[in-house]
Structures are given as structure tokens and as C-alpha cells.
MIPARO-120724 format. One line per 5 residues: their letters; for each residue x, y, z of N, C-alpha, C, O. Coordinates in pm, whole numbers, plus 50000, padded with zeros to 5 digits. Atoms other than C-alpha are relative to their C-alpha. Last residue first. Layout:
a> X Y Z X Y Z X Y Z X Y Z  ...
end
This chain:
xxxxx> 50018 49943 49842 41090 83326 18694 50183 50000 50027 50229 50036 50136  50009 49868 49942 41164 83290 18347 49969 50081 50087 49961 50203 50086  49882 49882 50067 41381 83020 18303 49917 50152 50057 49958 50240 50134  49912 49966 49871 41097 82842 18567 50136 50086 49921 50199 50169 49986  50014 49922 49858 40851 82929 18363 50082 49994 50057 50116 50097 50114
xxxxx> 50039 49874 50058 40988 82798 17991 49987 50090 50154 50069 50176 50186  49848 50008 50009 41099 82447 18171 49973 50173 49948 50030 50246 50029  49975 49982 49899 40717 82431 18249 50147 50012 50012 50186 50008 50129  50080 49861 49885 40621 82513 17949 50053 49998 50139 50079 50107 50191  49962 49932 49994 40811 82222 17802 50008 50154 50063 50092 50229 50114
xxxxx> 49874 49956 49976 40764 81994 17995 50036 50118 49964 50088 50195 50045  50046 49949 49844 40344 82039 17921 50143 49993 50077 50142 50063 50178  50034 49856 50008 40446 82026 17512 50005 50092 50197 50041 50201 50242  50160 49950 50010 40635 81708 17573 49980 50107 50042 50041 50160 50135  50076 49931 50134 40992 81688 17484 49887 50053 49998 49853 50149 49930
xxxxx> 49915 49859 49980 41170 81600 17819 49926 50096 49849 49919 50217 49827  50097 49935 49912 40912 81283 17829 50054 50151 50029 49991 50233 50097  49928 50021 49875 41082 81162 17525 49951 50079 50068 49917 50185 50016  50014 49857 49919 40900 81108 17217 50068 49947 50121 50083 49830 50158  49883 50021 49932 40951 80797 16958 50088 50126 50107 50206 50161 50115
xxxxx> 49893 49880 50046 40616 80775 16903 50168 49979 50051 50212 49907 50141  49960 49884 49907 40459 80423 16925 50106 50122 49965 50211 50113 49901  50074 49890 50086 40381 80241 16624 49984 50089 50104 49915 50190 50087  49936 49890 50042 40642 80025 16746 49911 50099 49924 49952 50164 49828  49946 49931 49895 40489 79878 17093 50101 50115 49856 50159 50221 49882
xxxxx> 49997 49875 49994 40227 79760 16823 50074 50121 50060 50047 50240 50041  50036 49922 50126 40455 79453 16721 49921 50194 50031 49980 50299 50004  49907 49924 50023 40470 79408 17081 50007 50052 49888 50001 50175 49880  49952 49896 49858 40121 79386 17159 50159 50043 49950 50183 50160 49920  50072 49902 50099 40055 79105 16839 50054 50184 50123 50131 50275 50091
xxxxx> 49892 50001 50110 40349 78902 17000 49912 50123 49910 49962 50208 49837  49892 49970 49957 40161 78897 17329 50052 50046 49879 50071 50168 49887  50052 49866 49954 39811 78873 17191 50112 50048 50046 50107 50171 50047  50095 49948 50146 39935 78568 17009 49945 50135 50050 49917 50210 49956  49836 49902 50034 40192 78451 17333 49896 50041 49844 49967 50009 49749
xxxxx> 49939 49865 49926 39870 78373 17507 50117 50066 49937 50160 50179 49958  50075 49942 50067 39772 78070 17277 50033 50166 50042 50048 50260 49964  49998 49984 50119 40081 77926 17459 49928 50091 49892 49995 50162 49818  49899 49900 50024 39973 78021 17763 50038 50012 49878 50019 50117 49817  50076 49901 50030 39654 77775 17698 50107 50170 50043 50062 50283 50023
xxxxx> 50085 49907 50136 39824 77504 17611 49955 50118 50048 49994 50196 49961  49878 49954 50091 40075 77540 17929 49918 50038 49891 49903 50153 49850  49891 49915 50007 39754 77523 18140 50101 50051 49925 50101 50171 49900  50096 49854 50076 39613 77256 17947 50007 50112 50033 49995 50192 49940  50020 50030 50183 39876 77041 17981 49901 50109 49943 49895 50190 49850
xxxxx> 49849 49925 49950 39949 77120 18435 49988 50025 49786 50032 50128 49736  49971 49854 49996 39613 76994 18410 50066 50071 49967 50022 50175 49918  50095 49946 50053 39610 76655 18263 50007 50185 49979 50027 50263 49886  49968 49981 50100 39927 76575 18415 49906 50061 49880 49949 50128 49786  49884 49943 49965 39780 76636 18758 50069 50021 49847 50079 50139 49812
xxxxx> 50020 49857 50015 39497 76409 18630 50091 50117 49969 50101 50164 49856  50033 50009 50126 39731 76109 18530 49916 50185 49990 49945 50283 49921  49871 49982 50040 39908 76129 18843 49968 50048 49835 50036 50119 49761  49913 49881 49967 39613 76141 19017 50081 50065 49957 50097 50185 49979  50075 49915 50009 39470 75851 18873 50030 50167 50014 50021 50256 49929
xxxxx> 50006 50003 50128 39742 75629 18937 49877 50126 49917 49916 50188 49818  49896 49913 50036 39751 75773 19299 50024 50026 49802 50048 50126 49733  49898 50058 50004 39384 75684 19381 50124 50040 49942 50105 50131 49860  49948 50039 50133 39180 75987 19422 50114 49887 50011 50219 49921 50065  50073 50092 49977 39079 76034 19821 50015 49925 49833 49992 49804 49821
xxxxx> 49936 50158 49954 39370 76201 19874 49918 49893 49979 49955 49778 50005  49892 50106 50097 39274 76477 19603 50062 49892 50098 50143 49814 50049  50071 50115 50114 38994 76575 19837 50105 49912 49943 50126 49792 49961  50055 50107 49907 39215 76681 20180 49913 49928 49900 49892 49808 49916  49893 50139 50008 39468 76875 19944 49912 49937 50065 49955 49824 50039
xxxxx> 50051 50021 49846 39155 77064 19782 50090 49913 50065 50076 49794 50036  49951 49919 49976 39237 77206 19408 50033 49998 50185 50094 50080 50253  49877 50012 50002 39217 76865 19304 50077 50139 50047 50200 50148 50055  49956 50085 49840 38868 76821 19397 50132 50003 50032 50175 49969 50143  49997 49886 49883 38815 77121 19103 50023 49936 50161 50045 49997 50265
xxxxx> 49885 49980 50016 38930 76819 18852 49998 50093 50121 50089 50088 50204  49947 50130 49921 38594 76648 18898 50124 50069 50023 50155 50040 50139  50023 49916 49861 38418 76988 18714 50052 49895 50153 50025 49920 50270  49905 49873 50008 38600 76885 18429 49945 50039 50145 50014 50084 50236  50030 49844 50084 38411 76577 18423 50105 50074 50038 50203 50024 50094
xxxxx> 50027 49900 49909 38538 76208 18525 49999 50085 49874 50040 50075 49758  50153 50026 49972 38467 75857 18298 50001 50116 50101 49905 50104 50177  50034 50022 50037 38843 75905 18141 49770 50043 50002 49687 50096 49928  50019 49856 50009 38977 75890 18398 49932 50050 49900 49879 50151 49947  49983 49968 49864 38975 75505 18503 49978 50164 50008 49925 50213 50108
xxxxx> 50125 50007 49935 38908 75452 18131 49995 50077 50154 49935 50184 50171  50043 50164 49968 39209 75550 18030 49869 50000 50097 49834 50068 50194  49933 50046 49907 39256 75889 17860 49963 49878 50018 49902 49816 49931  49922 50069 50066 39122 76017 17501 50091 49952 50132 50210 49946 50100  50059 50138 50135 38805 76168 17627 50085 49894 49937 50034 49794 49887
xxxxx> 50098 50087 49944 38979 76358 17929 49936 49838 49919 49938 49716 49932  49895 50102 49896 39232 76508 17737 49922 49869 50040 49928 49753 50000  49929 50093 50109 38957 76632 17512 50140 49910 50032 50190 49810 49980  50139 50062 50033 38734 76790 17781 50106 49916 49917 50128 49806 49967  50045 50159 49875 39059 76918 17956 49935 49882 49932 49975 49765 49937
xxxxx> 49857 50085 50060 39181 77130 17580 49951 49835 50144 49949 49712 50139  50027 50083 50104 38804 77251 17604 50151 49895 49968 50164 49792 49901  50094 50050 50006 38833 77415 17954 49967 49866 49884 49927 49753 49912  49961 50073 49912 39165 77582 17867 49857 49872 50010 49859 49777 49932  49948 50080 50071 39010 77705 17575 50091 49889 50111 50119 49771 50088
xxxxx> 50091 50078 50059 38695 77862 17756 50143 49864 49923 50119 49744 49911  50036 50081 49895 38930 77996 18052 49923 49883 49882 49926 49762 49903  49866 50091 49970 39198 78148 17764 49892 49925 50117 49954 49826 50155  49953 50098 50088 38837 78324 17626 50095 49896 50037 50062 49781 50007  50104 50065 50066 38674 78443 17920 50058 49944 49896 50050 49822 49906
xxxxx> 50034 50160 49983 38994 78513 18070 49925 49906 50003 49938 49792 50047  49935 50174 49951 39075 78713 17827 49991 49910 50107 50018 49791 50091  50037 50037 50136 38768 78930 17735 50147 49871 50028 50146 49748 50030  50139 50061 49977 38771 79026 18167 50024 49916 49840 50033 49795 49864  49978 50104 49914 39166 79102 18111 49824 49935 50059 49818 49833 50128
xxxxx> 49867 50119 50076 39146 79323 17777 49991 49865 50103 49977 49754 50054  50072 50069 50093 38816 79501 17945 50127 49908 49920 50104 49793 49884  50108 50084 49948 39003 79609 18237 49928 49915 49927 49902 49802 49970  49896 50128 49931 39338 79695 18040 49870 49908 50109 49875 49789 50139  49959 50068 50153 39107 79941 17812 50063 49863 50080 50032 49749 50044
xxxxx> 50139 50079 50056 38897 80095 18116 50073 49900 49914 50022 49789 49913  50022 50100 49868 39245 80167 18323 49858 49937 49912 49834 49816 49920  49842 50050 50034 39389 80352 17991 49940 49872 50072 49944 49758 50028  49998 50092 50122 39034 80498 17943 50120 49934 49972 50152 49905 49856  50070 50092 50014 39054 80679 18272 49970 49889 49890 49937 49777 49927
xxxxx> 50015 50113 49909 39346 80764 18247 49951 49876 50034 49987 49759 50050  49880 50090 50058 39342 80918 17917 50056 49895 50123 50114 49788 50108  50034 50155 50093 39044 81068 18064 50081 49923 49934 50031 49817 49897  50115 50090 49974 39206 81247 18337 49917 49880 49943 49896 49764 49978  49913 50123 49912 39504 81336 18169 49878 49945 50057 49839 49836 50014
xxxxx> 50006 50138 50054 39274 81588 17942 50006 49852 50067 49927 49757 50062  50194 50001 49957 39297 81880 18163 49916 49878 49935 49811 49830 49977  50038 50069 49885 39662 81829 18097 49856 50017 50043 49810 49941 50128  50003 49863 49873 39650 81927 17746 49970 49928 50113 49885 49838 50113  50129 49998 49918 39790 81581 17547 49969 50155 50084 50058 50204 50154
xxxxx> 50037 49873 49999 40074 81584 17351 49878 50018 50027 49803 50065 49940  49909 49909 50010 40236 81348 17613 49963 50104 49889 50012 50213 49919  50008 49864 49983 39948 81209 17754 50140 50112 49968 50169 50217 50025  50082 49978 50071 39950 80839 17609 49956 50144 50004 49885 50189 49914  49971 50054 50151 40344 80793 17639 49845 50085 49961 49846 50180 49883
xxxxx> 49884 49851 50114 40323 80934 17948 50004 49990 49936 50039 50100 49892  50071 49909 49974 40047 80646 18059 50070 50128 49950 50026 50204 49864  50084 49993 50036 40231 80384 17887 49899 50100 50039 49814 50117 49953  49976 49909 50141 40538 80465 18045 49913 50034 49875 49934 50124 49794  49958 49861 49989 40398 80376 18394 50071 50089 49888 50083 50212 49889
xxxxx> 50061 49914 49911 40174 80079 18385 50091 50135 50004 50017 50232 50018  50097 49927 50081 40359 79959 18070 49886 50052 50130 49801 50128 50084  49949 49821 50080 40695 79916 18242 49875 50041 49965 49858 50161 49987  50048 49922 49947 40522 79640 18470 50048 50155 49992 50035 50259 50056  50172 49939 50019 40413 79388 18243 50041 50142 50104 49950 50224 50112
xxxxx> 50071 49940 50123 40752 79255 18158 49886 50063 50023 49841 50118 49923  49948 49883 50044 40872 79281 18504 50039 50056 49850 50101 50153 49807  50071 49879 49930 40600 79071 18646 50098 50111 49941 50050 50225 49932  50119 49864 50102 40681 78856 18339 49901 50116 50130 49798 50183 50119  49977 49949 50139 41047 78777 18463 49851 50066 49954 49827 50180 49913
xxxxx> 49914 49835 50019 40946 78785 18852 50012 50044 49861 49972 50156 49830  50071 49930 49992 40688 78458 18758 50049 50190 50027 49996 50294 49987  50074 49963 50121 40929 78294 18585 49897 50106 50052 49879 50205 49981  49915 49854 50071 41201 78331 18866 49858 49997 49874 49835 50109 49829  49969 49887 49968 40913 78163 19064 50072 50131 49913 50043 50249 49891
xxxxx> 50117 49939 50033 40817 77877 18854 49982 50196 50079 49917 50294 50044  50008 49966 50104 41188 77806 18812 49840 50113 50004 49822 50227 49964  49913 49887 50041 41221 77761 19192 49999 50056 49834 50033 50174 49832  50076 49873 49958 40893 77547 19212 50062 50133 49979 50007 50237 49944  49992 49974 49856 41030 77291 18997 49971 50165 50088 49988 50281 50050
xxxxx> 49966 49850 49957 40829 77207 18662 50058 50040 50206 49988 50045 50307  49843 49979 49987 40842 76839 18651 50009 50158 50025 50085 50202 50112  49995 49990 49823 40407 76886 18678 50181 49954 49999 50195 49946 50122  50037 50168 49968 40489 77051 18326 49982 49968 50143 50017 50047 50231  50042 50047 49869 40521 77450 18222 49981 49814 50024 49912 49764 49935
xxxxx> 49907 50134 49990 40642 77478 17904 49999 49941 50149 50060 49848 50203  49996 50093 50122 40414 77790 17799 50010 49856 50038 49917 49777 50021  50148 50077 49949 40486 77933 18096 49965 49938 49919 49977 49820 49952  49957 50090 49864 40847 77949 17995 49879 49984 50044 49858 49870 50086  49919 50088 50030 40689 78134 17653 50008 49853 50097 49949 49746 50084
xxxxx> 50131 50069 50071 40483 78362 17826 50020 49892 49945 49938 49805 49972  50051 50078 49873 40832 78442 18005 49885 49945 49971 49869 49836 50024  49917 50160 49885 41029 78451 17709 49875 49971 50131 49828 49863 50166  50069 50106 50048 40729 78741 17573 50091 49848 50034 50038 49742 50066  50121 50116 50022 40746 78953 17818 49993 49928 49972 49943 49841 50043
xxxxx> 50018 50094 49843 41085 79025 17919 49895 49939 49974 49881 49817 49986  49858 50087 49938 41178 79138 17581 49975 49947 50062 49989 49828 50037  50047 50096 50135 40866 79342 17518 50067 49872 49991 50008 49765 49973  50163 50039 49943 40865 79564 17821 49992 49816 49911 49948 49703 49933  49985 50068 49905 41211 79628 17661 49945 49894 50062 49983 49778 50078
xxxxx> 49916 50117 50065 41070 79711 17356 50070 49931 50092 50084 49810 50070  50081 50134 50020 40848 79912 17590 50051 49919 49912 49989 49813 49917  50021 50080 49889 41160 80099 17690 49883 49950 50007 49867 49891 50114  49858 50082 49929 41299 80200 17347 49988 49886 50156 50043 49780 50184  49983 50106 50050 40909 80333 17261 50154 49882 50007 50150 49759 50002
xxxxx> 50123 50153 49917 40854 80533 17546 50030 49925 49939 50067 49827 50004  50110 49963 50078 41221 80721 17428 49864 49914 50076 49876 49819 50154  50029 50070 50112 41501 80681 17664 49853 50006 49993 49772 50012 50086  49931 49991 50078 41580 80935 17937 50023 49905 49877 50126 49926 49813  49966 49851 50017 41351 81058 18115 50090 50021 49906 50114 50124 49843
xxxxx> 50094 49936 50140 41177 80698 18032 50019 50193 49987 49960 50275 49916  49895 50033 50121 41466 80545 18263 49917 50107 49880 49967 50179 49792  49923 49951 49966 41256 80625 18597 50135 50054 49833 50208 50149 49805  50050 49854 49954 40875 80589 18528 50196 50074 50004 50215 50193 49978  50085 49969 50093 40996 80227 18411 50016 50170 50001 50102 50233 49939
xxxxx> 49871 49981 50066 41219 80168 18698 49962 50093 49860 50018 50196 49822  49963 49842 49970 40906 80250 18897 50129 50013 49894 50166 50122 49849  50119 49860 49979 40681 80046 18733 50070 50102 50010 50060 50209 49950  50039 49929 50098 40943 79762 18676 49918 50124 49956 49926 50183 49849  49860 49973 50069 41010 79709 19015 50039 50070 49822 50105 50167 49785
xxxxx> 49985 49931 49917 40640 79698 19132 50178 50049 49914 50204 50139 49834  50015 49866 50037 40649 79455 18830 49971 50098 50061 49917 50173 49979  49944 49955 50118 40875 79227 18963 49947 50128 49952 50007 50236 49948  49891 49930 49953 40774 79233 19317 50016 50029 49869 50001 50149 49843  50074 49828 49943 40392 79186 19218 50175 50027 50026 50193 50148 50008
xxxxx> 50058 49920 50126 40518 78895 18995 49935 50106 50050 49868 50180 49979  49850 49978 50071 40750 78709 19300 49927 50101 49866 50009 50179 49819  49936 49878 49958 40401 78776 19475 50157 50035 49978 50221 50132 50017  49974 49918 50083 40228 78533 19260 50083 50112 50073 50122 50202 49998  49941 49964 50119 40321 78220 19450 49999 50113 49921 50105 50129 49861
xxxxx> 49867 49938 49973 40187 78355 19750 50086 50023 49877 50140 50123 49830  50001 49918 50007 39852 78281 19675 50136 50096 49993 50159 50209 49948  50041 49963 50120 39867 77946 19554 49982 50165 49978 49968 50216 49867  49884 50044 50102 40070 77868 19889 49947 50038 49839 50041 50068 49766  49890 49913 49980 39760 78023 20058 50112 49993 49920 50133 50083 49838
xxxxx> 50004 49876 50059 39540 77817 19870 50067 50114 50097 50046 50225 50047  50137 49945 49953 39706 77515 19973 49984 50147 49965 50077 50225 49947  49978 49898 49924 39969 77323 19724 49854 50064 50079 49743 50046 50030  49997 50042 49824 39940 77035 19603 49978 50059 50078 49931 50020 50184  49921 50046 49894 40183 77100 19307 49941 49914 50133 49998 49837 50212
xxxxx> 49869 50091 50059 39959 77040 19011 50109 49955 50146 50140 49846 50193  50090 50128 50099 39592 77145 19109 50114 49878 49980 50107 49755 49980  50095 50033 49919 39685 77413 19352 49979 49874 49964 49945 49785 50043  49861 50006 49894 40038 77551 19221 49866 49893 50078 49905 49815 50165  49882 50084 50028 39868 77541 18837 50058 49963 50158 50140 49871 50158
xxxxx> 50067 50129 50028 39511 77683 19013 50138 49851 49929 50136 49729 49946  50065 50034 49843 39731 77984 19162 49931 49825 49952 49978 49722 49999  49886 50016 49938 39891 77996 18789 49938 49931 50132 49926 49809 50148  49976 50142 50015 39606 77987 18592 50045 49984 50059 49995 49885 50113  50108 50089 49962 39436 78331 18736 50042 49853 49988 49996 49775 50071
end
């Protein structure tokens, strides 16, 4: 959600260009999904969400440090790095959660996999939108007059390239920096649910998808057919 508004607010960019940007983070974790699904035959779930874990948190990080200096090519490879932290746990995370599971089960372990990551991303960006929000308000208050005397809801002209011309440049420059600040703050706060996430990636089993009860059976039938 920040990002598109970082390429909109900071670079300039039109909401197409704000859209595009994320699709270096649908390739990544498209890539990670399947690689994911692919390696976990043969390393444990927990070996390859430590992985997961690796990629993630640098790139939460590099967003983190975001500035309007940020050049577009960085903002890209950043966005591949945490598409391919996030996108082992769509597919090892689900084997992981049905492995001694009876398959008649899988269903709800589904469903409550897809409920749990829905409600994680509604509860954050109600919170990372409220702190973003409050880091502006306090930018704002401590700027120069000239800026100073605008709201938060002044900043949304900046998502518009035909408004932000009408902003003098000094102004602009100052916003723009505004933004691109509370953005980074509020990744930052992001690496705390990140860092807490990996920590749990080890209270994961250390099972291998060749182990589980429903492999095995089925390695059992075909010996004995």
C-alpha cells in the first residue's frame, strides 16, 4: 500500500507507474512460491522459512531507508528481494500446517491460513496507516511556515502530477521529503512484526514433506499395488 503512494507522492509518478512498480514483488514471490513448494521435498519447512527469513527482513530494512534520493533501480531490486521473502510462506507454510493433519482437515487449515494473513494485513494497515499519518502531523508542525500551515489531507494533491504543479517548488521539495520520511518511519516499525515472525519460523517442526503421515500411505499403496 506505501509503496504505490511512495512512487506517487515522491517520484511523480502516475498511478499506472505506481502500479507497475509492484510487479518486480509479484515476480519475486511468484518465484518464491514455486521454488518454495519445490526445495521443501527436500529441506525441512523450517530450513526454508529461515530462508523466507533472510530475504525478508534486509528488504524491510532497505525500505526502511528509503529517501526521495532513492533511485528507481534500487527501489525495484528491493521490491523483488521482499517479494521473494514473502513468497516461500504461501507454499511451505501450508505443508508445514497440514502435515500431521488428516486430509479431510486441509480444508480448514486453509481456510484459516487465508483468514489469519487476511486479518494480519487489514490490523496492519490500520495501524502502520495510523503511524504513518501521525509521523506527517508532526513533520508538518515543526516545518516552515510555508508548510507548515497545510493538513495531511493537502499531501493527497501530491499524488496528482497535474496538482503538485500548482505547489511552488520550495514547498514541494520540502513536502516530497516529508513523505518519502514517514514512509521509511513507518517500515521501520514494520521490521517488529518481521523480526517477531522469524523468531517464530523456529518453533516450527523440523518435518519434511517425505515424512508426513498422508506421504506415507501413499508410498505404502503404491509398494503394494
Amino acid at each position: 500500500m506505501f509503496i504505490p503512494i511512495f512512487v506517487q507522492g515522491v517520484f511523480g509518478g502516475t498511478t499506472t507507474n505506481s502500479g507497475l512498480v509492484l510487479f518486480p514483488m509479484v515476480i519475486g514471490l511468484s518465484v518464491s512460491s514455486i521454488l518454495g513448494g519445490v526445495i521443501v521435498s527436500k529441506f525441512s519447512y523450517r530450513s526454508v522459512m529461515i530462508l523466507s527469513g533472510i530475504l525478508l527482513l534486509p528488504s524491510v530494512y532497505l525500505l526502511g531507508s528509503l529517501s526521495v534520493d532513492t533511485p528507481r533501480l534500487m527501489l525495484t531490486f528491493i521490491m523483488i528481494l521482499t517479494g521473494l521473502g514473502i513468497g516461500f510462506s504461501f507454499s511451505v507454510l501450508y505443508l508445514a500446517a497440514v502435515h500431521n493433519v488428516n486430509p479431510a482437515q486441509h480444508g480448514v487449515i486453509n481456510s484459516t491460513l487465508n483468514f489469519t494473513r487476511e486479518f494480519g494485513m487489514v490490523i496492519g494497515i490500520t495501524i502502520y496507516g495510523v503511524i504513518q499519518n501521525h509521523t506527517i502531523s508532526g513533520r508538518l508542525g515543526n516545518a516552515d511556515k510555508s508548510i507548515s500551515d497545510l493538513q495531511v489531507n493537502d499531501l493527497n494533491q501530491m499524488l496528482t502530477p497535474e496538482l503538485r504543479q500548482r505547489f511552488p517548488e520550495e514547498v514541494l521539495r520540502g513536502l516530497t521529503d516529508i513523505l518519502s520520511t514517514s514512509i521509511a518511519h513507518t517500515f521501520m516499525w514494520i521490521l517488529i512484526p518481521a523480526g517477531l515472525a522469524f523468531i517464530t519460523i523456529f518453533l516450527i517442526e523440523k518435518g519434511l514433506i517425505a515424512e508426513s503421515p498422508q506421504k506415507k500411505q501413499q508410498t505404502e499403496r503404491s509398494v503394494e499395488k
